[in-house]
N, C-alpha and C positions, 0 to 999 in steps of 0.2 A: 504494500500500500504506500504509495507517495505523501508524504509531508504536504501540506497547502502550499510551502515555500517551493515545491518542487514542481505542483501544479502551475504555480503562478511562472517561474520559470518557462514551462513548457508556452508560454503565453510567446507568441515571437514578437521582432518590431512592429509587425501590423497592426497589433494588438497590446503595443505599449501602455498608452491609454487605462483599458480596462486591466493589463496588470496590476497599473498602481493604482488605481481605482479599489482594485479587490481586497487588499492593503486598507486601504484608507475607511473604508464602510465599515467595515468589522473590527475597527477602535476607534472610541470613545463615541460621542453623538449621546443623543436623548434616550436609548434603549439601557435598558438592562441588560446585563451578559445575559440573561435567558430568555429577554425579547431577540436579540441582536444573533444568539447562534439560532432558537427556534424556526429563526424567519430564513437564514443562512440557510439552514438543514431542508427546509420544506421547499424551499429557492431550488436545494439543486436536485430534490427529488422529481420536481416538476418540469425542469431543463433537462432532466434523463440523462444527461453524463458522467459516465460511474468515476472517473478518476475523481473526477471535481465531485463528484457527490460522498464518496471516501474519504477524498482529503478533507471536507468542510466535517464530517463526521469523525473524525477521527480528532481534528482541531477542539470538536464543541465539546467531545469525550476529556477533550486537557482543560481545556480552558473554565467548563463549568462541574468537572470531578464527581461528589455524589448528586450534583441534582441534573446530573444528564442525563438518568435513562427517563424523567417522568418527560421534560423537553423534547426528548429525539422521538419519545412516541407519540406526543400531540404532535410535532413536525407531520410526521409519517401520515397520522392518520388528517392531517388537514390538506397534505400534499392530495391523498385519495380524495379523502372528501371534495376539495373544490377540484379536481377532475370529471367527477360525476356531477355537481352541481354547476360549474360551468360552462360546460357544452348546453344543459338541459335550458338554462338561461339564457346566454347566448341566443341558444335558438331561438327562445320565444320572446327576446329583443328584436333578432335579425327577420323576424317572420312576420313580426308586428300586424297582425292579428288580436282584436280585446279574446276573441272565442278561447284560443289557448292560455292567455291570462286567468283564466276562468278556469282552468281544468287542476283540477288534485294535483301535484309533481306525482307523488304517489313512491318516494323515492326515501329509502329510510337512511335518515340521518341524526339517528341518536347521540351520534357520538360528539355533535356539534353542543352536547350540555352532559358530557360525560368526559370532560378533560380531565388532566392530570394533572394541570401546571396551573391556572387562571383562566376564566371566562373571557377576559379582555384579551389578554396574551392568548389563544387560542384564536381567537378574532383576526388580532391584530395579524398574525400566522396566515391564516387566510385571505385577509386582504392582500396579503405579499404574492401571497400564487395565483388569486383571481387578478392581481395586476399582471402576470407573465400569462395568463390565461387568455387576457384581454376579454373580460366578462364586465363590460359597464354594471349591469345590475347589481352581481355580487361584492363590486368593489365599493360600491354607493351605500350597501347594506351594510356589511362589514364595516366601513367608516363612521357611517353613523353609530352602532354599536362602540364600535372604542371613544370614541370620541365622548359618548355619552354615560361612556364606564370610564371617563376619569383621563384618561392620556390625550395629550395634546395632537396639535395638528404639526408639531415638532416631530414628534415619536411616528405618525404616519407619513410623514416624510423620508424621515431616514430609513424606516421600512423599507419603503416602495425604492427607495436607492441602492438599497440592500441585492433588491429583489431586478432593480434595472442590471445592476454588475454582477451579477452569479450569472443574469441568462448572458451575457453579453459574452463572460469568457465560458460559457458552455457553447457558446455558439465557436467563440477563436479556437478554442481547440479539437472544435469539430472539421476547424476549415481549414 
C-alpha cells in the first residue's frame, strides 16, 4: 500500500496543481480531523481509485488512531448511500417531471440516522460525495441539514474543497 506522500508523488507536472492542493485541504481549515478525513475517505471511495483510496485510508487510520474505524465506516457507508441516492435524484431533477416528484423513492436508507460518528458529520460526509456526484438536490438537502445542525458555511466549504481535490487527483492518476 502507498503512503498519500507516494500517491501525491505519483501526481506528475500536469497535475502539479492538485498535488499541492491535496496537501493543502487535509491540514488545518474549519473541519475536524474527523470531519476532514471522513469527507477525504468517502471522497475517494466515490472517485473509485484504489491507490488514492488506500492511501487516504491508511492516512485517516494515522492521523485519527482509535476513532477511525466508527469514521471510515460512516465514510463507506455514505460513499454507498449517496451513490444510490444520487443517481435516483438526479434523475428526477434531470426529468423534471412534478409526476415522479410525487412517487415513494421507495429506496431504504436507514442508515442515513444510524451513524457512528455524528448526525451533522455524517451529512456533512455526504454533501462531499453528492458534490463529486453532481446531484443538485442532495447537495441543497445535505446543506441545509449541517448548516442547520450547527456548522458553518466555512466547514461546507472546505468540504466541498476537500471533495473538488480527491476527485481531481483521482482523475490525474487515472490519466
Amino acid at each position: 500500500m502507498a503512503s498519500l506522500e507516494v500517491v501525491r508523488g505519483e501526481l506528475g507536472d500536469p497535475h502539479k496543481d492538485t498535488r499541492l492542493n491535496l496537501q493543502s485541504v487535509l491540514e488545518g481549515g474549519s473541519l475536524t480531523p474527523e470531519q476532514r478525513w471522513g469527507v477525504a475517505v468517502a471522497c475517494a471511495f466515490a472517485a473509485r481509485n484504489e491507490r488514492l483510496k488506500e492511501a487516504l485510508l491508511h492516512e485517516a487510520k494515522q492521523a485519527l488512531t482509535d476513532k477511525a474505524e466508527p469514521v471510515i465506516e460512516d465514510a463507506r457507508a455514505a460513499a454507498s448511500l449517496m451513490a444510490m441516492n444520487n443517481v435516483y435524484y438526479r434523475f428526477r431533477t434531470m426529468v423534471e417531471k412534478e409526476s415522479y416528484s410525487t412517487k415513494r423513492p421507495g429506496l431504504r436508507m436507514n442508515r442515513l440516522v444510524q451513524v457512528r460518528t455524528s448526525k451533522v458529520d455524517f451529512e456533512l460526509i455526504c454533501l462531499a460525495v453528492s458534490a463529486i456526484n453532481g446531484c443538485a438536490t442532495c447537495v441543497k438537502s445535505h446543506e441545509h441539514v449541517v448548516i442547520n445542525g450547527g456548522l458553518s458555511e466555512d466547514h461546507v466549504h472546505d468540504a466541498v474543497r476537500i471533495a473538488a481535490v480527491v476527485h481531481a487527483a483521482a482523475v490525474g492518476l487515472e490519466s
